[in-house]
C-alpha positions in Angstrom: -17.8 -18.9 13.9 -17.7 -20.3 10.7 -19.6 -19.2 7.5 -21.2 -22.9 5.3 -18.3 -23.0 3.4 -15.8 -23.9 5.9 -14.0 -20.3 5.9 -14.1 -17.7 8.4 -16.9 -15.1 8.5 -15.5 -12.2 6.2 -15.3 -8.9 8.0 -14.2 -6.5 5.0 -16.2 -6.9 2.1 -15.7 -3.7 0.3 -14.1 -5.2 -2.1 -16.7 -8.0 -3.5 -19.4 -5.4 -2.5 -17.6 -2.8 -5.3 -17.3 -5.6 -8.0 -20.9 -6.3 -7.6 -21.8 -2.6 -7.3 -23.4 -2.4 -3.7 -22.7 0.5 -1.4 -19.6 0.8 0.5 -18.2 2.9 3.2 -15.0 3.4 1.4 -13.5 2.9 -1.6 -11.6 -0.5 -1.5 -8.0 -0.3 -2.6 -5.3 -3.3 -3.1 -2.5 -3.3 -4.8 -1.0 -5.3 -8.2 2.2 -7.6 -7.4 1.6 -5.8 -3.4 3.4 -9.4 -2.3 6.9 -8.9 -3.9 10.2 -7.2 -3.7 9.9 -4.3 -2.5 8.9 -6.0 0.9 12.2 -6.3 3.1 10.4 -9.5 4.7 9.4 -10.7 1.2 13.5 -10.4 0.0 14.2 -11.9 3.3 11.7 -15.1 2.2 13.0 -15.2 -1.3 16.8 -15.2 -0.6 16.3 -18.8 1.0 14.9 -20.3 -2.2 13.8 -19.8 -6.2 10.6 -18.2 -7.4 8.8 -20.8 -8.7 9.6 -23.4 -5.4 7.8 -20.3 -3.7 4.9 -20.6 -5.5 4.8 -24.4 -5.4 4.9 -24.8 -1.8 1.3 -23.7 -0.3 3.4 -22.2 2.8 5.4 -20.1 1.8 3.1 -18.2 -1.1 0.4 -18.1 1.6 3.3 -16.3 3.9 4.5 -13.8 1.8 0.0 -13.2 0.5 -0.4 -12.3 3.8 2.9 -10.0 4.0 1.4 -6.9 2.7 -1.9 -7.2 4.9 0.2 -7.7 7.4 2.0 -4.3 6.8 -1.1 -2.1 5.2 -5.1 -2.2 5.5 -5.4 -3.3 2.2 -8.9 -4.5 1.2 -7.8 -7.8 -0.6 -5.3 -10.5 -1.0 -4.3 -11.7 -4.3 -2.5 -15.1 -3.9 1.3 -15.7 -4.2 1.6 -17.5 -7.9 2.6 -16.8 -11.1 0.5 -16.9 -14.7 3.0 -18.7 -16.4 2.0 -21.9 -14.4 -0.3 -22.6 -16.9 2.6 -22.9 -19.6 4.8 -25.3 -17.1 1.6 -27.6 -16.3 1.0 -27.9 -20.2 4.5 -29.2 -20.4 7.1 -26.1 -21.1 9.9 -25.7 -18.8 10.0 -22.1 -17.3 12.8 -20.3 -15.5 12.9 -17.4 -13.1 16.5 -15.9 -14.1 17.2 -12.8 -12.2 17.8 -9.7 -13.9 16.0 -11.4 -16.9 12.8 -12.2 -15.2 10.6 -15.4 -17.3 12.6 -18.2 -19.4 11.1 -20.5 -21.7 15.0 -22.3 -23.1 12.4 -24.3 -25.4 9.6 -22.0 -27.1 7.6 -22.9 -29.1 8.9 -22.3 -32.9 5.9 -23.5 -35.2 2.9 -25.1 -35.2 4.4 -28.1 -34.9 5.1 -27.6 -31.7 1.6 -27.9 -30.1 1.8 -31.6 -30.2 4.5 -31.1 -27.1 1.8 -29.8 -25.3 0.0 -32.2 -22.7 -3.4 -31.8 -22.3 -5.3 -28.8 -20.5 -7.5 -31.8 -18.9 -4.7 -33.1 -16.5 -3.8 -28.7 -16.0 -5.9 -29.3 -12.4 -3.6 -32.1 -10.9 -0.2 -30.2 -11.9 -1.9 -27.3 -10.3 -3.2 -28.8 -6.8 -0.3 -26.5 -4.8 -2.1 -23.6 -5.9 -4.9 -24.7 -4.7 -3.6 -25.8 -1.5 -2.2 -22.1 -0.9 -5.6 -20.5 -2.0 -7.1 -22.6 0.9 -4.5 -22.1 3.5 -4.5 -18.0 3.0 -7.9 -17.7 3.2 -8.4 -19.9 6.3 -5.1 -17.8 7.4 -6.8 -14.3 6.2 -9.8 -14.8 9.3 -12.0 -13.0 6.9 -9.6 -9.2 7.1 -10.2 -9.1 3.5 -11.5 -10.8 0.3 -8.6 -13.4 -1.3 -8.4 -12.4 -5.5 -7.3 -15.9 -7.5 -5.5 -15.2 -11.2 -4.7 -16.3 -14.3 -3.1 -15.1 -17.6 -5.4 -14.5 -20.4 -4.9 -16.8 -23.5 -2.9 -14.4 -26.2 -0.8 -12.8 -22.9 0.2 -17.0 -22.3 0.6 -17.8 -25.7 2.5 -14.3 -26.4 5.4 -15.7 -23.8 5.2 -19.3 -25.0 6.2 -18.4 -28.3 8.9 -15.2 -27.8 10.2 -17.2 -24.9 10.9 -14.1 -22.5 9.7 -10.8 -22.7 9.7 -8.8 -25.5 9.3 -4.7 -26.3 7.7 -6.2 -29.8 6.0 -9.5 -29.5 7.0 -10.1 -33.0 7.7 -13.7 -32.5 4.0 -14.6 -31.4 2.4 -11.9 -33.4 3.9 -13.3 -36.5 2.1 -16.5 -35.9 -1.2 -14.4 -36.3 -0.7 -13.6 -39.4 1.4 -16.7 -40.6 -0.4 -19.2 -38.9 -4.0 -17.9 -37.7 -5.3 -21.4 -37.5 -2.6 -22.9 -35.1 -3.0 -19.8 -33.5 -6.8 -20.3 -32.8 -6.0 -24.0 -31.7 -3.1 -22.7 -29.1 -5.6 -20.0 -27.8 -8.3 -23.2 -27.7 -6.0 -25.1 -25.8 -5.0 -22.3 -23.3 -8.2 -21.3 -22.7 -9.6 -24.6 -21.7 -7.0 -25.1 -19.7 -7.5 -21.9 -17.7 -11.2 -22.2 -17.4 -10.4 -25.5 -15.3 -7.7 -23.9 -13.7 -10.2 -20.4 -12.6 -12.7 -22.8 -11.5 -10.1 -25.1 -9.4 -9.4 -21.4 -7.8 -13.3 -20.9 -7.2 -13.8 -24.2 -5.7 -10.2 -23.7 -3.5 -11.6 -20.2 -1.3 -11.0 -17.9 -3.9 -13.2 -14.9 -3.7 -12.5 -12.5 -6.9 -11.0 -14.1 -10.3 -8.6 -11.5 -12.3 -7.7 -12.4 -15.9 -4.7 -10.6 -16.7 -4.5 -9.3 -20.4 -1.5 -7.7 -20.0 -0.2 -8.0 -23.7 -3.3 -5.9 -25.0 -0.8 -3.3 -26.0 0.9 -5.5 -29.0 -2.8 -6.0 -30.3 -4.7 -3.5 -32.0 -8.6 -3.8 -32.6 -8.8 -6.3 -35.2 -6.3 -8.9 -33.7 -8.0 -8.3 -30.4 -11.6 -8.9 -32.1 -10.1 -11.9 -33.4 -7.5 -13.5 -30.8 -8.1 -12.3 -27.7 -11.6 -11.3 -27.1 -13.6 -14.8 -28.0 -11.3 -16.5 -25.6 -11.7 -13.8 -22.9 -15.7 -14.3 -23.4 -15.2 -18.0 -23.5 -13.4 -17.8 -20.2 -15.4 -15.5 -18.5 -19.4 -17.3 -19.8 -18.1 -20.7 -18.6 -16.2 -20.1 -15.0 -19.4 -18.7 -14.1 -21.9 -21.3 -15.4 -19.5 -24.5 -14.1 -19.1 -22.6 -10.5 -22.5 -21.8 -10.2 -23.0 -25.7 -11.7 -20.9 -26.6 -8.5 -23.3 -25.1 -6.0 -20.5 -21.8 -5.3 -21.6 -18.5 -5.4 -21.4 -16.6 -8.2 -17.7 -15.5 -8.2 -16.8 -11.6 -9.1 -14.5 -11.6 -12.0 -12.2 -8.8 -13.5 -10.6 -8.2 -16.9 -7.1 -6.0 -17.1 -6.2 -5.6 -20.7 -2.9 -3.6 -20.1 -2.2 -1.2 -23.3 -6.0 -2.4 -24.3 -7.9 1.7 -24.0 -9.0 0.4 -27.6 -11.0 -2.7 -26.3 -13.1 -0.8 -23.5 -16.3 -0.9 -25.4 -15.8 -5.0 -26.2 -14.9 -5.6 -22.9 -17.6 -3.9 -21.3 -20.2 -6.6 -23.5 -18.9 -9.3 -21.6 -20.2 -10.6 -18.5 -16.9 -9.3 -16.6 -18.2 -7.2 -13.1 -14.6 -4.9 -13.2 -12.8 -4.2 -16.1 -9.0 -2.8 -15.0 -7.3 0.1 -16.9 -3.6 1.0 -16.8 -2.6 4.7 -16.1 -2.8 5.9 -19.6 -6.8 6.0 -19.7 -8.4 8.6 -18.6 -11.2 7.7 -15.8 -13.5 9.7 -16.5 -13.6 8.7 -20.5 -13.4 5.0 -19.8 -16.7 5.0 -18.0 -18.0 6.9 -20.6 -17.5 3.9 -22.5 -17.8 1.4 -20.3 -21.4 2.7 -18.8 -22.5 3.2 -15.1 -23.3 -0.8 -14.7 -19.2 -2.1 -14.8 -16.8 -1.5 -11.4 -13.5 0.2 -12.7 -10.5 -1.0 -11.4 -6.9 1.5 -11.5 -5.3 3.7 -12.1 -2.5 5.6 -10.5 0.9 5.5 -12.7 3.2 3.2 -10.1 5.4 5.3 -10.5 3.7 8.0 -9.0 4.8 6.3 -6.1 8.2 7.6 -6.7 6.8 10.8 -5.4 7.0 12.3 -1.8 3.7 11.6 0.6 2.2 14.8 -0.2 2.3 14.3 -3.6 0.8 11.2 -3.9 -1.6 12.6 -1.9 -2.8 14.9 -4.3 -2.2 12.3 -7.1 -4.7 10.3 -4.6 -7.5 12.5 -4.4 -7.4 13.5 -8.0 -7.5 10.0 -9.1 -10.8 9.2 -6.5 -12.4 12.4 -7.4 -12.3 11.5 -11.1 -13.7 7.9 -11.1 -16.0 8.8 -8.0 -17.0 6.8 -5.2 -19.3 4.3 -6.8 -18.4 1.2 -8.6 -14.9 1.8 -8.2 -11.8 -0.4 -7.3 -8.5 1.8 -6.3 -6.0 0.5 -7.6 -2.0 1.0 -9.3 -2.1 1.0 -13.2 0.6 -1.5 -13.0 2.2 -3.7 -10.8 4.5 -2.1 -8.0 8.4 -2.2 -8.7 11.0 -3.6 -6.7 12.7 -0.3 -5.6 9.6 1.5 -4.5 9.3 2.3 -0.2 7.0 0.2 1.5 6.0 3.6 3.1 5.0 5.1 0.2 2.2 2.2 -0.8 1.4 2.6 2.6 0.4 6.5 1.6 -1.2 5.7 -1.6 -3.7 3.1 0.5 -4.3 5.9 3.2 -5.2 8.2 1.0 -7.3 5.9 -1.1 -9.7 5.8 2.3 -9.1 9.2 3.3 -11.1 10.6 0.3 -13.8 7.7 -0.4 -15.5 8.1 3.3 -18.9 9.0 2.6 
C-alpha cells in the first residue's frame, strides 16, 4: 500500500511528529554524519571509490543512508551528500583529500571573483543525482523512518569558498565582512537563492525534514550574525515553505543548527524554523528558556561522550533526556560522530535515548 505521493506508508513518525510538536511514544533520536566512517561496511564502500563519486551516484549514497538503519533503530535518515555541492554546482572545483578533508585549489580571493560563478538558476540540473538518491532511499526506507534532506547555510558555504579548506579562524572570509560587506551581501544573495532551489528540489524529491546547517556560527558573533547570516537563514526558511506549499507538498518540517551560535537562540527562535539544533556547549534547560515552549530542540550530547563505556553514556543519556524533557524534543549528538568511535557505542547512546523517553 502506497500513501498519494507514490512512497511507502510511513510507519515511524516520531520524528516529524516531534518537529511539529505532537505527542510521541518516545523521544526520537538520529544521529549527525550516522552514515560515515566509523561504519566498517561504510569503509568497506568507500575504499572502492572517492567521496564525492559517492555522493554523485544515487546508489551508492542511498546504500550507505540506509547503513546505519540497517545497524540501529534510528528514527530518521539523513541522505548520503555533502553541503559543499552547492559550491561545485556554482562552478568551484572541490576535493575530498584524505587527512585534509574539503579542497577548494581555486578560492575565491576578491570580489572579483563572483563573476566565475554560474548562476544559482541552473543549481537544480547539476544537482538532479541528489535528487535521484533522495528518491531511491525513501522508496528503499519502506516508511522505517522519516528521510532528513540538507544543505549548508549561506555564510557556512561562503565561509569555505573563500578560506578554501577549513580553518580554526575564518579570517579569510571574515575579512571580506568587513573589507567588502557589499560583495559579501551579493555572495550570501547568490548562495541563498541557490539553496532555496536546491531545499525545494529535496522537498519535491521524498525528502521529509530540511536541516540547514550553520555550522560556522562560532566565527560570528551577534552583530555579524544579525547582519550576514540571519536574513539569509530567514530568507531561506519563508520561501522553501511558501514555494513547497505553492507545489501542492505538505508543509515540510525544517531545522536550523547554528554550531558555536548559543548567542543567536533568541533570533533564531523568530523564525519560522519548527527545530532549532544546539551543540553540546548549551545548556538544555537555558536554551528553552530562550527559545520558548512552542520550538522542538534538537542535541545535545558532546560526541565524544561516546568515548565513554556503556554505562556511562548511560548516565550521560538520561541526564541529557531528563533535562530537555520528553516534549518537543529531538535526541540528538552535539556534533557529528567521528571516524574512530565503536559502532556499539552509538548503538548505546540510541538505546538509551528510548529507554528513558517511554511515557
Amino acid at each position: 500500500m502506497a500513501e498519494e505521493d507514490g512512497f511507502p506508508v510511513m510507519k515511524n513518525d516520531r520524528l516529524l511528529r516531534a518537529a511539529r510538536g505532537e505527542d510521541v511514544d518516545v523521544v526520537p533520536v538520529w544521529a549527525m554524519r550516522q552514515a560515515g566512517r566509523y561504519l566498517p561496511e561504510f569503509r568497506e564502500e568507500r575504499a572502492k571509490c572517492d567521496f564525492f563519486t559517492m555522493c554523485q551516484t544515487p546508489e551508492l549514497s542511498c546504500k550507505v543512508t540506509l547503513q546505519p538503519l540497517n545497524r540501529f533503530p534510528l528514527d530518521a535518515a539523513i541522505i548520503f551528500s555533502d553541503i559543499l555541492v552547492i559550491p561545485q554546482a556554482l562552478g568551484m572545483e572541490v576535493e575530498m583529500r584524505a587527512g585534509e578533508g574539503p579542497v577548494f585549489p581555486s578560492p575565491l580571493r576578491g570580489p572579483e571573483d563572483l563573476a566565475k560563478l554560474a548562476s544559482p538558476a541552473d543549481v537544480c540540473s547539476k544537482l538532479q543525482y541528489v535528487f535521484d538518491a533522495l528518491t531511491l532511499t525513501r522508496k528503499k526506507l519502506e516508511g522505517k523512518a522519516p528521510l532528513i534532506g540538507f544543505s549548508g547555510a549561506p555564510w557556512t558555504i561562503m565561509a569555505y569558498m573563500i578560506e578554501g579548506k577549513g580553518s580554526k579562524t575564518m579570517s579569510n572570509a571574515k575579512g571580506w565582512l568587513y573589507k567588502y560587506p557589499e560583495a559579501s551581501h551579493k555572495l550570501l544573495k547568490i548562495i541563498t537563492d541557490a539553496t532555496v532551489s536546491y531545499l525545494v528540489g529535496q522537498a519535491k524529491a521524498g525528502a521529509q525534514l530540511l536541516q540547514v546547517f550553520e555550522s560556522h556560527a562560532e566565527h560570528l558573533g551577534p552583530n555579524l550574525f544579525q547582519e550576514f547570516s540571519l536574513p539569509y537563514l530567514k530568507q531561506i526558511c519563508d520561501e522553501v515553505k511558501e514555494r513547497v506549499l505553492k507545489l501542492g507538498l505538505k508543509d515540510i518540517p525544517m531545522t536550523v543548527f547554528p554550531k558555536g551560535g548559543h548567542y543567536a537562540l533568541k533570533d533564531l527562535a523568530a523564525l519560522k524554523y519548527e527545530v532549532i539544533g544546539i551543540d553540546w556547549t548549551v545548556d538544555p534547560v537555558l536554551a528553552r528558556k530562550i527559545v520558548g515552549p512552542n520550538k522542538t530542540l534538537q542535541g545535545n550530547l558532546d560526541p565524544c561522550a561516546l568515548y565513554a563505556d556503556k554505562k556511562h553514556i548511560d548516565t550521560a543519556v538520561k541526564e541529557m533526556v531528563e533535562k530537555f524533557g520528553r516534549e518537543r524534543y529531538i535526541a540528538n549528538l552535539g556534533h557529528g560522530m567521528y571516524p574512530d568511535m565503536d559502532p556499539e557505542h552509538l548503538a548505546a547512546f540510541v538505546e538509551a535515548v528510548h529507554k528513558y523517553s517511554k511515557k
